[in-house]
N, C-alpha and C positions, 0 to 999 in steps of 0.2 A: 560094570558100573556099581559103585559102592552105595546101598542102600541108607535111604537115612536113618533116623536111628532118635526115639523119645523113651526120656526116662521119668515115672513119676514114682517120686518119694513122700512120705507120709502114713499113715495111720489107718484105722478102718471105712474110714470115709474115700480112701482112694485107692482100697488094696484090692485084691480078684478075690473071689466068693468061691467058697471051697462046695458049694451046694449048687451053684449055679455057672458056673467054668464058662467064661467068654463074654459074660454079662458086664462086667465093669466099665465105670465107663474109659478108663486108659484103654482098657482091650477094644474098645469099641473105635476109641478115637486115632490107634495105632492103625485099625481094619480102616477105615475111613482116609487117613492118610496114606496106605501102604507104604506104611514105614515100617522098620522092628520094633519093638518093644523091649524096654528092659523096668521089671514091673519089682519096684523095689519097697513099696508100701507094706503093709503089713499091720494087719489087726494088735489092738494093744500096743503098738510101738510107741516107745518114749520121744521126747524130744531130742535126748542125747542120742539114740537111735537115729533119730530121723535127720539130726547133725552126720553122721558118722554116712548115713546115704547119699547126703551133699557133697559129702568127700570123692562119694564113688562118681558121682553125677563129672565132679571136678576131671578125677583120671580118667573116662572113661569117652569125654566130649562129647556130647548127643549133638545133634540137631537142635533138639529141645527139650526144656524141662517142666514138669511140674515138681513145685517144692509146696506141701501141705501140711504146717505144724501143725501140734495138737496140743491137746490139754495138758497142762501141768501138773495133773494127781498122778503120775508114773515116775518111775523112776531106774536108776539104771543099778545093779549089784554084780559080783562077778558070780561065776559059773561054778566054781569052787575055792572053799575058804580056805584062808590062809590066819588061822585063832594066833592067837600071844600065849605060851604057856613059859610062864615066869619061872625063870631058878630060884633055886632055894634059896639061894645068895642073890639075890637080883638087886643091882645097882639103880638107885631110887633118883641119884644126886643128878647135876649136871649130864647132860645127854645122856639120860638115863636108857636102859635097857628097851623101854618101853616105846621111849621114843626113836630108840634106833629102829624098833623092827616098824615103827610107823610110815619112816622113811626111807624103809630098803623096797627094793621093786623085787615083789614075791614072783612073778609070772604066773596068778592066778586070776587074772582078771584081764582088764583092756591093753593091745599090743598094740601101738599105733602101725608097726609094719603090717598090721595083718586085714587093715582097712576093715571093709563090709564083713567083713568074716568073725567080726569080732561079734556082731550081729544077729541074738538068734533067729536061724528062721531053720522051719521042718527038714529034718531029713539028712542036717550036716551039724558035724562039732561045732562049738561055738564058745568065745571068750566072756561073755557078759549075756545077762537077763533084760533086757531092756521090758518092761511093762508096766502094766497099770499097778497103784500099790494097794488098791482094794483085792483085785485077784492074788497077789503075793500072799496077803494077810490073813484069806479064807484059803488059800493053798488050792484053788479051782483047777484039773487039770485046763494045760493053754495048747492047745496043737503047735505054738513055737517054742514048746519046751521040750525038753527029750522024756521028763521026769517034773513029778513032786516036787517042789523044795521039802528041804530037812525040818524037822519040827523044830531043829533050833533055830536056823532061819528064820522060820514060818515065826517064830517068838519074838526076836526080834526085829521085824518088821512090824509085829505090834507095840512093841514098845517104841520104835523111831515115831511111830504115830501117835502114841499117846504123849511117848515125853520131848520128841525132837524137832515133828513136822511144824513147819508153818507157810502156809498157805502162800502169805505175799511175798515169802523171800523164795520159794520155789518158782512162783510166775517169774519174778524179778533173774533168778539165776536161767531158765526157761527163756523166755525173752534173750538175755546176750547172747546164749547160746546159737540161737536161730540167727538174730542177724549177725552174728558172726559171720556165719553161713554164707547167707546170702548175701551179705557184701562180698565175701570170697569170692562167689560163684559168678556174681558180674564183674569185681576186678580180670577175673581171669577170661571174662569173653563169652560168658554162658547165656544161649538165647532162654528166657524164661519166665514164666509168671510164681506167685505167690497167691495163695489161696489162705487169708489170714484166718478163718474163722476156726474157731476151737482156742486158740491161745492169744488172738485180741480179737477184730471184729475190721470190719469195712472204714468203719469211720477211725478209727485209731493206727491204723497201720501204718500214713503215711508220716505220720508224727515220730513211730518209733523206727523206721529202717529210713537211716540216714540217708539226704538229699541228693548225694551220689548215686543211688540207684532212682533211676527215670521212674514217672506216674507210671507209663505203660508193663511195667515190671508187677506192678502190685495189683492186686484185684479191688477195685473199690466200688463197688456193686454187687450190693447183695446177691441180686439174680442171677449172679453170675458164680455162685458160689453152691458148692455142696447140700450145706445145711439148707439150703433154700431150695433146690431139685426135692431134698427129700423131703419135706415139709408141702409141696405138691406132689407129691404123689408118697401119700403116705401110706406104711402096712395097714391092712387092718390087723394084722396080729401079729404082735411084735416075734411070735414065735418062730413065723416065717420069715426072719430077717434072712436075707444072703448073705449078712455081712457087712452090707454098706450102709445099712439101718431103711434103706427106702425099696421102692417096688423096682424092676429092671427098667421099669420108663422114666426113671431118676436119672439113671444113667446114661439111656437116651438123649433125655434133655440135655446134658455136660457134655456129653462128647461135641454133640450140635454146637453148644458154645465157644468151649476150647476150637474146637477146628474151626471156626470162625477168627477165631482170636488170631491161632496162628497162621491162618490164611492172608490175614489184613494185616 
């Protein structure tokens, strides 16, 4: 008999705790349903990341899913650069030199054949950086990275911030991306809820993922959401974070909810 099989994607609010192994609440809600697990969350992950997981969710068919966007201050870069070094004679005019190499596909960055894999996470090659762009910018080692970025990097990543970022067209690109997504994921059949908090909120979500996808898809209850387990049952010292920002009875609580959810 073929076992069933949930997948949750998303960010550190729903990814396994490298300090406390089994704690999470998927791991918890996977044990509780004796299903498998396929745990594709992951600390600091982007949006475009956590798109690129909904694809996997796509091929991969669960029983069930959790899809968990997140904040919009991350972003995606490739794994190695592919710079512009001008000839000495370089063609300025029409389809200028500049704009050829803008539009040539370098193979340094995102493959679409290569699905989750493009994805960093620990302990395998990877096509693309997906994360936060405060960490990029302080150059923090990230355990989903193999390595530092480059000081030139590290450079310009301060300067995307100083002179490029803007906040509302980042949610605004953030936003289509996801419900991209999850319109995908329920045209093609996927049993599943949405956990909007991090990149809208409870009361805004049904506004922005079109009417096509059913109320029962979307989470619209606070209490039913993440940030809400861990705001009850908060660290006392952020220092002991697992990960998931709240105490292991956070997770508790979600597991309890979700398997309910998917129960009913």
């Amino acid at each position: 008999m073929t076992r069933k099989k949930l997948i949750v994607c998303g960010c550190s609010f729903s990814a396994p705790s490298d300090t406390m192994p089994g704690t999470s609440y998927a791991e918890l809600l996977a044990k509780k349903l004796d299903w498998d697990l396929v745990h594709l969350a992951r600390q600091g992950c982007s949006n475009g990341g956590i798109r690129i997981q909904i694809d996997e969710v796509i091929r991969q068919r669960p029983d069930f899913a959790i899809i968990a966007p997140t904040f919009y201050d991350r972003m995606e870069i490739p794994a190695t650069a592919a710079p512009y070094v001008p000839k000495e004679n370089e063609w300025k005019g029409w389809n200028s030199e500049l704009q050829q190499h803008l539009q040539k596909i370098h193979g340094n960055g995102y493959k679409p054949e290569d699905g989750i894999l493009n994805v960093n996470y620990a302990g395998r090659p990877y096509n693309m950086i997906c994360e936060t762009i405060f960490s990029l910018a302080e150059n923090y080692p990230h355990p989903y990275r193999s390595n530092q970025i480059d000081k030139d990097t590290q450079a310009a990543v301060k300067q995307y911030i100083n002179h490029l970022y803007d906040s509302n067209w980042k949610l605004q690109m953030d936003t289509w991306i996801m419900r991209d997504g999850i319109v995908q994921a329920y045209l093609e059949g996927i049993k599943f809820i949405v956990l909007p908090e991090n990149l809208w909120n409870v009361y805004t979500v049904r506004n922005i993922i079109p009417k096509i996808v059913p109320d029962k898809y979307l989470i619209m209850d606070d209490k039913k959401t993440p940030a809400h387990a861990v705001y009850l049952h908060k660290l006392e010292d952020v220092k002991d974070d697992p990960g998931y920002h709240g105490k292991p009875e956070s997770q508790v609580y979600l597991a309890d909810v979700y398997y309910d959810l998917i129960m009913n």
